[in-house]
C-alpha positions in Angstrom: 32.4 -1.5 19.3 30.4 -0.2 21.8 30.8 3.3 20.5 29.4 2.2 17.5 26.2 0.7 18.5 25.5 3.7 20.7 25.8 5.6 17.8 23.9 3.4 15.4 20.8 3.1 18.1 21.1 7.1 18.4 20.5 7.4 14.4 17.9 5.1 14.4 16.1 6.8 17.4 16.7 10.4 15.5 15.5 8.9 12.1 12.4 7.8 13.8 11.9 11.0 15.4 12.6 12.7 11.8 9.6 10.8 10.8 7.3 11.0 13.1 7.9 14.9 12.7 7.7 15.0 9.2 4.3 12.9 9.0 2.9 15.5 12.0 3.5 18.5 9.5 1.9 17.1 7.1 -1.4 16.3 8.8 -0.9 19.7 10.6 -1.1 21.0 6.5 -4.0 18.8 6.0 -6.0 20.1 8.9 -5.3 23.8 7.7 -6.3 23.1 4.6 -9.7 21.3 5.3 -10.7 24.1 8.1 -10.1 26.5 5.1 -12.6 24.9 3.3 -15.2 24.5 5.5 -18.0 25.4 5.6 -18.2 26.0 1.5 -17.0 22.4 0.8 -17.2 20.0 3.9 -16.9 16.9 1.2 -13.1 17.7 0.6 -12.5 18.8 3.6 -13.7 15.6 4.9 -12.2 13.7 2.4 -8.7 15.5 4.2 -9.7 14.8 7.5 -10.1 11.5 6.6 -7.0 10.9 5.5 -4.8 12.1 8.9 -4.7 8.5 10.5 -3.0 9.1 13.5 -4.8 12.9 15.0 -3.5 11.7 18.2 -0.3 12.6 18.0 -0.9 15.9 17.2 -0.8 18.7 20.2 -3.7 19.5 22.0 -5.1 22.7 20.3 -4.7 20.7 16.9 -6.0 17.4 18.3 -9.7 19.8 19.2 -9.4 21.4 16.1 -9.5 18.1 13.8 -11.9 16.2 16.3 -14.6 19.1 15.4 -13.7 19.8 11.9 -14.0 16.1 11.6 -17.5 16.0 13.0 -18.8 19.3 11.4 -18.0 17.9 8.2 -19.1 14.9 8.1 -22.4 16.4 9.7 -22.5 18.4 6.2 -21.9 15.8 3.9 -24.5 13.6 5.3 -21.7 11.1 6.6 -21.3 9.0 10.4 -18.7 10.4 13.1 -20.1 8.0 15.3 -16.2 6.7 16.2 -15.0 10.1 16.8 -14.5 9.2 20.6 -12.1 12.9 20.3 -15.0 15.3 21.2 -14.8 15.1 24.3 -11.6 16.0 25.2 -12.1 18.7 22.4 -14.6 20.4 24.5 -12.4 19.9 27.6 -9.7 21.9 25.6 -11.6 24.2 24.4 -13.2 25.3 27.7 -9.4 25.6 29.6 -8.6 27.8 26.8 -11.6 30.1 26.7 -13.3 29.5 23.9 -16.9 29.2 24.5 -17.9 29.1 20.7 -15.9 25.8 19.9 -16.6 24.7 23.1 -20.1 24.6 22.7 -19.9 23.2 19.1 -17.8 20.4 19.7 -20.4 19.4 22.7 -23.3 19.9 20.4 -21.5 17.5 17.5 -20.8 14.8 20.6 -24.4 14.9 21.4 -25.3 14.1 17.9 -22.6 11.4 17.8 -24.1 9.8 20.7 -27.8 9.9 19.4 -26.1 7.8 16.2 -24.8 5.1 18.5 -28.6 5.2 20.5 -27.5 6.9 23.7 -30.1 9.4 24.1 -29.7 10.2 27.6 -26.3 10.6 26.9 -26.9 12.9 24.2 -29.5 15.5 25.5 -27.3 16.3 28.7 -24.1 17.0 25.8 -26.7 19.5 23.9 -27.4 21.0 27.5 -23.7 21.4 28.6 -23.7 23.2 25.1 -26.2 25.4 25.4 -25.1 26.1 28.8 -21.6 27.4 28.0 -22.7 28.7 24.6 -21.6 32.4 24.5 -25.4 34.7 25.1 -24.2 37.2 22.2 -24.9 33.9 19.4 -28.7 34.0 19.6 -28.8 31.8 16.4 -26.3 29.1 17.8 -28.4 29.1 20.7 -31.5 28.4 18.9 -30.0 25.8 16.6 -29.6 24.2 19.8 -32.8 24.3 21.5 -34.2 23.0 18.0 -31.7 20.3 17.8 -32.6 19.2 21.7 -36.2 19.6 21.2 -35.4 16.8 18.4 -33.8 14.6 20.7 -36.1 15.0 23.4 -38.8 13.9 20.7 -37.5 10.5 19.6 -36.3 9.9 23.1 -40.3 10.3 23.9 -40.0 12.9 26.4 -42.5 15.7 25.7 -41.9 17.5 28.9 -38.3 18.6 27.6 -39.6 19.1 24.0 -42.2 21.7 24.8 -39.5 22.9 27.6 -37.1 24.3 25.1 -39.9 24.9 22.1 -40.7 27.3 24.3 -38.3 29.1 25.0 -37.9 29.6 20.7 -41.3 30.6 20.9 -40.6 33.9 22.9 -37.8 34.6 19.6 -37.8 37.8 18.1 -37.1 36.3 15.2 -40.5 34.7 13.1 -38.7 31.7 11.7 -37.1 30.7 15.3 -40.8 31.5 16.9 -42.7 29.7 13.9 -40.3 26.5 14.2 -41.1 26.7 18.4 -44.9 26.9 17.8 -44.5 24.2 15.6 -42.4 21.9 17.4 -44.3 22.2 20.5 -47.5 21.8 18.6 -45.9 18.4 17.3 -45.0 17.2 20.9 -48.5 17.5 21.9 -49.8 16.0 18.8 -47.5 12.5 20.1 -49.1 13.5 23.5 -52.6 13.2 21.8 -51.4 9.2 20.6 -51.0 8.2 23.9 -54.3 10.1 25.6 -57.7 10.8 25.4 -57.8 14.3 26.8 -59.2 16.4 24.0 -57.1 19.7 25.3 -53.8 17.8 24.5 -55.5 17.5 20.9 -56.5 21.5 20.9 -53.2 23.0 22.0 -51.3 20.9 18.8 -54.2 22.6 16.7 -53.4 26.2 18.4 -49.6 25.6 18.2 -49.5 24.4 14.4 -51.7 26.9 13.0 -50.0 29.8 15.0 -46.9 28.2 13.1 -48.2 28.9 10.2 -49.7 32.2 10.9 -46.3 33.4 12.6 -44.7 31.6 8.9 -47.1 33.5 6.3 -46.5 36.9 8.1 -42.8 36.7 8.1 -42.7 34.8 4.9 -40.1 32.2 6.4 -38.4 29.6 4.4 -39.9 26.7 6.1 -43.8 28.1 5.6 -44.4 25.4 2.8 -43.5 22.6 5.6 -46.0 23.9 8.3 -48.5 24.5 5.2 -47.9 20.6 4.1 -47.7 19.4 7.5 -51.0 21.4 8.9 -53.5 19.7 7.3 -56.3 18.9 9.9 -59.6 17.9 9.4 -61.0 20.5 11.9 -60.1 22.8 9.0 -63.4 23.5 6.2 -62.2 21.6 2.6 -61.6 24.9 0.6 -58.7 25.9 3.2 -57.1 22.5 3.1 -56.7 22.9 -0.6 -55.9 26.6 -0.6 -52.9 25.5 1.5 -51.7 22.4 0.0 -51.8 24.4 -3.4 -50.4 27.4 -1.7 -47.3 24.6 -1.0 -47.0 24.0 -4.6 -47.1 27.5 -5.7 -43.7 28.1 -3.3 -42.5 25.9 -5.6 -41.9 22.8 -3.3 -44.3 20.5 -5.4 -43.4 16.8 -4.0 -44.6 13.3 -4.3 -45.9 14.0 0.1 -47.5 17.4 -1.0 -49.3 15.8 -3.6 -50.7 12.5 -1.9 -51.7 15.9 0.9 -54.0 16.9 -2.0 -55.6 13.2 -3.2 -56.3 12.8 0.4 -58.2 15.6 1.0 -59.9 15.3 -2.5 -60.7 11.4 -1.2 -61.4 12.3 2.0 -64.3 15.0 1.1 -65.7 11.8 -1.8 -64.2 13.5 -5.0 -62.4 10.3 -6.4 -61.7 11.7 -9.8 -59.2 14.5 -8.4 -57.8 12.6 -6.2 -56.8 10.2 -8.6 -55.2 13.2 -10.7 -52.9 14.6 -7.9 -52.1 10.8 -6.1 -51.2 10.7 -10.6 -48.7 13.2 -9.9 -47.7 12.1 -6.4 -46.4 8.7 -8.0 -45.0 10.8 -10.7 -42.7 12.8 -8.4 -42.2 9.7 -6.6 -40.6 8.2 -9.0 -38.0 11.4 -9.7 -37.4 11.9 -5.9 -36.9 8.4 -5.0 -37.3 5.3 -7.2 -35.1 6.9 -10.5 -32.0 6.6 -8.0 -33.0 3.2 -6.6 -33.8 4.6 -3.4 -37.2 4.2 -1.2 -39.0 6.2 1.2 -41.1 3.6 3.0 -43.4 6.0 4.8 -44.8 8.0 1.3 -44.2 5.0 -0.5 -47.3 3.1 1.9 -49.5 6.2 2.1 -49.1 6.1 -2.2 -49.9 2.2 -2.1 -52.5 2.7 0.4 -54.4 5.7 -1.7 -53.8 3.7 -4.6 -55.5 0.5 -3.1 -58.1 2.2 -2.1 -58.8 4.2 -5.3 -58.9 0.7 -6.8 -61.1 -0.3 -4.1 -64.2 2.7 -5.2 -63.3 1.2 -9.3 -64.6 -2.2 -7.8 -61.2 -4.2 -7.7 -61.4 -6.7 -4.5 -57.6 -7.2 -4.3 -57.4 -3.2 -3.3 -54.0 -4.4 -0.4 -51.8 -5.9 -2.8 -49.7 -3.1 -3.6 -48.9 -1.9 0.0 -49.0 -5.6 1.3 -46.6 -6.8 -1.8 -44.7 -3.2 -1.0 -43.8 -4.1 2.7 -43.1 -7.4 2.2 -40.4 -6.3 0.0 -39.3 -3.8 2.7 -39.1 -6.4 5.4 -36.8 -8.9 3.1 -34.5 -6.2 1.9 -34.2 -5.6 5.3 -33.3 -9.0 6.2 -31.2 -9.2 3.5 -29.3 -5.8 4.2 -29.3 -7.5 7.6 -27.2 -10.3 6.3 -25.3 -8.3 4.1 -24.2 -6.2 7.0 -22.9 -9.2 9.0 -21.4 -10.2 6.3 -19.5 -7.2 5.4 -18.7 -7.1 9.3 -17.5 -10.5 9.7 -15.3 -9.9 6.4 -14.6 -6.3 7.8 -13.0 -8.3 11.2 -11.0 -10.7 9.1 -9.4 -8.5 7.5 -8.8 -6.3 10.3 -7.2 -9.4 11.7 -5.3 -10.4 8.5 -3.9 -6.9 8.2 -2.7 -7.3 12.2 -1.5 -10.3 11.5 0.5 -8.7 8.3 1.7 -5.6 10.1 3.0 -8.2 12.6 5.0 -10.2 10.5 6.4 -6.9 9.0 7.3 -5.7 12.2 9.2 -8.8 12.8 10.9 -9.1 9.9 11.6 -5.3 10.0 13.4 -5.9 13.9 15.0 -8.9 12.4 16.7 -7.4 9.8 17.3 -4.3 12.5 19.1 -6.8 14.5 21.1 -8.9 11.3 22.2 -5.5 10.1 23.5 -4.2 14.0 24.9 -8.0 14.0 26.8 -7.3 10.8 28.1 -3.9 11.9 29.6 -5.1 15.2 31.1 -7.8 13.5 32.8 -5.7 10.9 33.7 -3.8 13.3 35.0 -6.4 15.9 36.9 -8.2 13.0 38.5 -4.6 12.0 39.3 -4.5 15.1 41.0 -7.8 15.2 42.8 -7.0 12.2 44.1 -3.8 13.3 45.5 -5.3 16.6 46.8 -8.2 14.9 48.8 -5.7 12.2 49.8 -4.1 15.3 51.1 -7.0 17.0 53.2 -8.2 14.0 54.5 -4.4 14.1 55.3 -4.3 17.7 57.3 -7.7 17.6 59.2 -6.8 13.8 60.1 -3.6 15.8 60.7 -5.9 19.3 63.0 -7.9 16.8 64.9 -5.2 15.4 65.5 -3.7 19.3 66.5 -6.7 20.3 68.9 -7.0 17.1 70.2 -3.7 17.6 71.1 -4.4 21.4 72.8 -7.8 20.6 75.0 -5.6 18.3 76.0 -2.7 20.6 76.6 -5.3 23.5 78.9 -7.5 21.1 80.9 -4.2 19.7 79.1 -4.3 16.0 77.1 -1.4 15.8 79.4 1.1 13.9 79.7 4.3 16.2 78.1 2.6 19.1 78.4 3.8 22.6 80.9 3.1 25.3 82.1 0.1 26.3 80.8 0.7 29.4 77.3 0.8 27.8 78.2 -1.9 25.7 78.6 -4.2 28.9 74.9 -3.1 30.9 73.7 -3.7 27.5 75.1 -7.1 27.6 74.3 -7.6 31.1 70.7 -6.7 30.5 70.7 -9.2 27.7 72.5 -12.0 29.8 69.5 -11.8 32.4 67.1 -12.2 29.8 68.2 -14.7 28.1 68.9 -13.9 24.9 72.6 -14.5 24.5 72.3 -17.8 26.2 69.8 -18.4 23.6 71.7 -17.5 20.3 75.1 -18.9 21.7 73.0 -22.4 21.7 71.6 -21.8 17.9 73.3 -21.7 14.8 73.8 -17.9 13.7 71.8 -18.6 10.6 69.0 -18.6 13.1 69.8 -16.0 15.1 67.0 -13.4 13.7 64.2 -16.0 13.6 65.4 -17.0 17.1 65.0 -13.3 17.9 61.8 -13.0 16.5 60.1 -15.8 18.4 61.7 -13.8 21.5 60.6 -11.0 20.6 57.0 -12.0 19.8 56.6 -13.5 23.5 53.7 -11.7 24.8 55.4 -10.9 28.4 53.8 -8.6 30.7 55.3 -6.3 33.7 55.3 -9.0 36.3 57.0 -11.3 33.8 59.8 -9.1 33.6 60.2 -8.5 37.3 61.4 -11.9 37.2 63.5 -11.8 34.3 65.8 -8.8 35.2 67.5 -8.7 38.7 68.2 -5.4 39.2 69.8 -5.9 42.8 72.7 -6.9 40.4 72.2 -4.2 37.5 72.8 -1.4 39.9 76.2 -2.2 40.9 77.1 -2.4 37.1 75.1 1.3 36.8 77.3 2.6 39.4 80.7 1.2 38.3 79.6 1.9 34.7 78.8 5.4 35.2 80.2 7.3 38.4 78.0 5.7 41.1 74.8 7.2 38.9 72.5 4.8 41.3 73.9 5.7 44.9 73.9 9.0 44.0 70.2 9.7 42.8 69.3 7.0 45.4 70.8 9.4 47.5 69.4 12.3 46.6 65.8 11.5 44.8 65.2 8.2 47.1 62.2 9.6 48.6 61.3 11.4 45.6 61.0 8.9 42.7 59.8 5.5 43.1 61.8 2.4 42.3 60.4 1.8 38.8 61.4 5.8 38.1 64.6 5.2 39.3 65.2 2.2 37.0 64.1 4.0 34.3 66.5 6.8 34.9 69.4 4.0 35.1 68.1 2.5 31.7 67.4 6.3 30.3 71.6 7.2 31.4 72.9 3.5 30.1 71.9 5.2 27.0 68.4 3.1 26.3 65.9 5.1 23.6 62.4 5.1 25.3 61.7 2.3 22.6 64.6 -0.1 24.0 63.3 0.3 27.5 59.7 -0.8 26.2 61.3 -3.3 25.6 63.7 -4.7 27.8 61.1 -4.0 30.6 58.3 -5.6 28.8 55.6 -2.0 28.8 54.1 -0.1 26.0 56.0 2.5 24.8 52.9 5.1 26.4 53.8 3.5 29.7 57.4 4.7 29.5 56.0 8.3 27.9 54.1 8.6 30.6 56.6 7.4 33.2 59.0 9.9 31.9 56.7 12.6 32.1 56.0 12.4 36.2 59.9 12.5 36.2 59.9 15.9 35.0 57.0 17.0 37.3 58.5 15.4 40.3 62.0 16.8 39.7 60.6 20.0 38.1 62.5 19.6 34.1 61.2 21.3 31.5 58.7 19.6 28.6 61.0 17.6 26.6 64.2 18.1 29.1 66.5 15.0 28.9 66.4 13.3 32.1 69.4 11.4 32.0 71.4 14.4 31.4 69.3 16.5 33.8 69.7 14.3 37.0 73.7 14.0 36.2 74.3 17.3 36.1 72.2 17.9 39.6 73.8 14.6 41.2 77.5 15.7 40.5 77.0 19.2 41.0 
C-alpha cells in the first residue's frame, strides 16, 4: 500500500514536471519567433510576447531576452510596458554576460518605463547608466540617447542637464544629430526665457534654433520641415516667416499646425483675408488628422478656436470666445468623465481580479479534493485486494493445514496405503497425542472428524503457542528408540553446532515429516522451515538441495 502511493505521488510529481516543461518550450518558441520579427513587425511580435504569461520561469538569458523584446515592442507599437518590473534584472544579466549593446538597451527601455509611471529622477539616472555602458563604436545609439535624456531632462524642468547633453550632439559629425542638438538646446533656453527676464537667455534660443535650421537646410535632414514650422519668431522680417512656413508645405508636410503657422503670421502682420484662407485649410486638415477618427489634439485645436475667435472678432461678432471657451469646457468634462470611466473600469478591473482568485481557488480545491478522493480510492482498492488476497490465502493455508493434519491421522492410525514404518507411525501419533487431535476426534462422531479437523486446523497459533503444545523432553526418547538413538547421537555430535529448534527439525525431517507437515505441526510458515533448513546445510556444510535427514545419519553412524 505504501508502495503504491509512493509511486502514485512520484507520477503526479513527474506529470507536473512534464508540464511545466512542455509549456516552457512553448514560450521559449514564442520568444524566438517574436525576436524574429522585430523590428519589421513589433505588433505581432507583441501580440506573442503578450501571450507568454509566466516569463519567469524561463532561464535567465531567456528571461532578459523577453523582458527587452517585450519593451522594444511595445515602445514600437505605441503601447505601455509600464509593469514590465523584468528590466532590471535584464540589464543585470546582460552586463555579467558581456553584452554592452542589450545592456544598454534594456536600461534605456527601463528609463522610459519609469518616466510612464512619473519617476523622472528615477528615469534620467537609467538613461545615464545606459549611456555609460553603451559600447563607443554605436555613435547612433549613443545619440538616440542623449536625445532621449535631453527629453527627460526637459519635462522634468531641468535645463542644466538638457543643454548638458544637447551639447554634446551639437559637436556630431553628423548634420541631423548636430541640427536636433542646436535645436534642442535652443528649446531649453526658450523654457529658460518663461521663467526670466534676461534678454540673452532669449538671444541664445534665437542663435540655437536658427543654426538648427541652417545646419538642417545644408544637410537636407529629415526633420528640416519641424525646425522650419517650429522657428517662427517675430524677430524674423514677414517675407522670411512665410518663405519658411511655405517652404514646410512644399516638403510635403502640409498640416493643420503648419497652416494655423501661416494665418498667424498673415494676422499678425494685419492681412485678415489670408489668414482666414490658410486658418480655412488649417481646420480642413484638422479635421483629416484628428476629428475624422474621433480623436482631439487640444493644443492646435485652441490655437484654431482662438484664430477663429478672433477672425470673428475683426468681422464685428462680440461673442469672438465661444468656440475655444465652449471647446475647453468640453475638454475638462471628457476628462472628468474619462476620469470616472477609469475608476470604473479599475474598480471592475479589481473585482474581477478578485472573482477570478476566488475561482482559481475553488478550482484548486476541488482539483486537491478530487487528488485526495482518487489516492483515497486507490489505497482502498488496494488495501481491500489486499485483504482479499490474504483472506484466499488463509482459507488455502488451513484447507492444506486440514488435509496435513488428515494425512497424519492416517499414517499414525496405519491407513495410508504404503505408509511408513510403524515406528514413524507411532512419533506421528505421539506428535498428534500432544496436540490434541486424537483426543479430540476420539470425543466426536467420525462423521465430524474433517470438519473437526478443519476448525483445528484453521486455529491461528503462533511459535510460542506451539512451544506449549508439543513437549519435546518426551519426543526425543521416542526419536531415539524410534530410530537408533538419532537424538543422542547428533546431540552428541552437532550439540554446539545447531541450535535446539535445528535439531528438532532434523528429528521431525528423519521421522519422515515433508517440510509442509513440520509447518505444521510446529505452527511456522513454510519459508520459516525453508529457511531453517537452509542454515542446516551451511552449518554442517551439505550441498544445495542435500537431504538432511539422510545426510546427518550417514555422518552420525559412520
Amino acid at each position: 500500500m505504501r508502495l503504491s502511493l509512493i509511486l502514485i505521488m512520484v507520477l503526479v510529481v513527474v506529470f507536473g514536471m512534464i508540464s511545466c516543461d512542455r509549456q516552457r518550450a512553448v514560450d521559449e518558441k514564442k520568444l524566438s519567433i517574436a525576436e524574429e520579427l522585430m523590428p519589421d513587425n513589433p505588433d505581432s511580435a507583441y501580440k506573442l510576447l503578450n501571450d507568454i504569461l509566466f516569463p519567469e520561469n524561463m532561464d535567465a538569458g531567456k528571461r532578459a531576452g523577453y523582458a527587452r523584446l517585450y519593451a522594444e515592442s511595445a515602445s514600437a507599437s505605441d503601447k505601455s510596458f509600464s509593469s514590465d518590473t523584468l528590466l532590471k534584472s535584464a540589464a543585470d544579466y546582460y552586463i555579467s554576460v558581456g553584452d554592452s549593446v542589450s545592456a544598454a538597451s534594456s536600461m534605456k527601455y527601463e528609463g522610459i518605463r519609469l518616466r510612464y509611471i512619473g519617476d523622472m529622477q528615477g528615469a534620467i539616472s537609467s538613461v545615464e547608466k545606459a549611456i555609460e555602458i553603451v559600447p563607443d563604436s554605436i555613435n547612433s545609439n549613443r545619440y538616440n540617447l542623449y536625445n532621449l535624456l535631453v527629453q527627460m531632462a526637459l519635462l522634468a524642468n531641468l535645463t542644466d542637464v538638457a543643454k548638458e547633453y544637447s551639447a554634446k550632439m551639437m559637436e556630431s559629425s553628423d548634420p541631423g544629430v548636430a541640427a536636433l542638438g542646436h535645436y534642442n538646446i535652443g528649446v531649453a533656453y526658450s523654457w529658460e526665457t518663461n521663467r526670466s527676464s534676461d534678454a540673452t537667455i532669449s538671444d541664445s534660443a534665437f542663435y540655437h534654433i536658427e543654426k538648427s535650421v541652417e545646419i538642417a537646410t545644408k544637410g537636407n535632414c529629415e526633420l528640416l520641415h519641424h525646425y522650419l514650422r517650429n522657428s517662427i519668431n517675430y524677430r524674423l522680417p514677414e517675407d522670411e516667416l512665410l518663405r519658411r512656413l511655405r517652404r514646410v508645405e512644399e516638403l510635403g508636410r502640409p498640416s493643420s499646425n503648419v497652416y494655423a503657422g501661416i494665418a498667424q503670421v498673415f494676422l499678425a502682420f494685419r492681412q485678415p483675408d489670408s489668414a482666414r484662407v490658410y486658418l480655412d485649410k488649417a481646420e480642413s486638415a484638422y479635421q483629416e488628422e484628428w476629428s475624422k477618427w474621433g480623436l482631439e489634439y487640444v493644443s492646435i485645436r485652441n490655437e484654431l478656436g482662438v484664430l477663429r475667435s478672433v477672425l470673428n472678432y475683426l468681422d464685428g461678432m462680440r461673442d469672438f470666445s465661444a468656440l475655444p471657451a465652449s471647446f475647453n469646457d468640453s475638454v475638462y468634462f471628457a476628462g472628468e468623465r474619462y476620469k470616472l470611466l477609469s475608476e470604473d473600469i479599475l474598480t471592475n478591473r479589481d473585482r474581477n481580479n478578485a472573482r477570478d482568485m476566488v475561482r482559481i481557488k475553488r478550482q484548486h480545491t476541488l482539483t486537491m479534493i478530487s487528488v485526495v478522493l482518487i489516492f483515497v480510492m486507490i489505497i482502498s482498492a488496494g488495501g481491500l485486494r489486499m485483504y482479499a488476497v490474504r483472506k484466499r490465502q488463509k482459507l488455502v493455508d488451513a484447507e492444506e493445514k486440514m488435509e496435513t493434519l488428515e494425512r497424519l491421522l492416517a499414517e499414525s492410525e496405519g491407513q495410508k496405503e504404503g505408509g511408513g514404518s510403524a515406528d514413524d507411525a507411532l512419533f506421528r501419533k505421539l506428535l498428534l497425542q500432544q496436540l490434541g487431535v486424537i483426543r479430540l476426534i476420539a470425543g466426536t462422531p467420525t462423521d465430524a472428524n474433517k470438519e473437526l479437523l478443519r476448525q483445528v486446523s484453521r486455529l491461528e497459533w503462533n511459535e510460542k503457542d506451539f512451544e506449549g503444545l508439543l513437549n519435546w523432553t518426551d519426543l526425543y526418547p521416542v526419536i531415539d528408540s524410534a530410530y537408533d538413538s538419532f537424538y543422542t547421537r547428533l546431540q552428541e555430535k552437532y550439540g554446539d553446532l545447531l541450535n535446539e529448534r535445528e535439531i528438532q527439525l532434523a528429528c521431525l525431517l528423519r521421522a519422515g515429516f515433508s517440510t509442509k507437515e513440520i509447518s505444521v505441526v510446529v505452527g511456522q510458515s513454510t519459508r520459516t522451515i525453508y529457511q531453517r533448513k537452509t542454515e542446516i546445510r551451511k552449518k554442517l556444510m551439505l550441498d544445495e538441495g542435500a537431504d538432511i535427514a539422510l545426510e546427518i545419519t550417514s555422518r552420525i553412524n559412520g
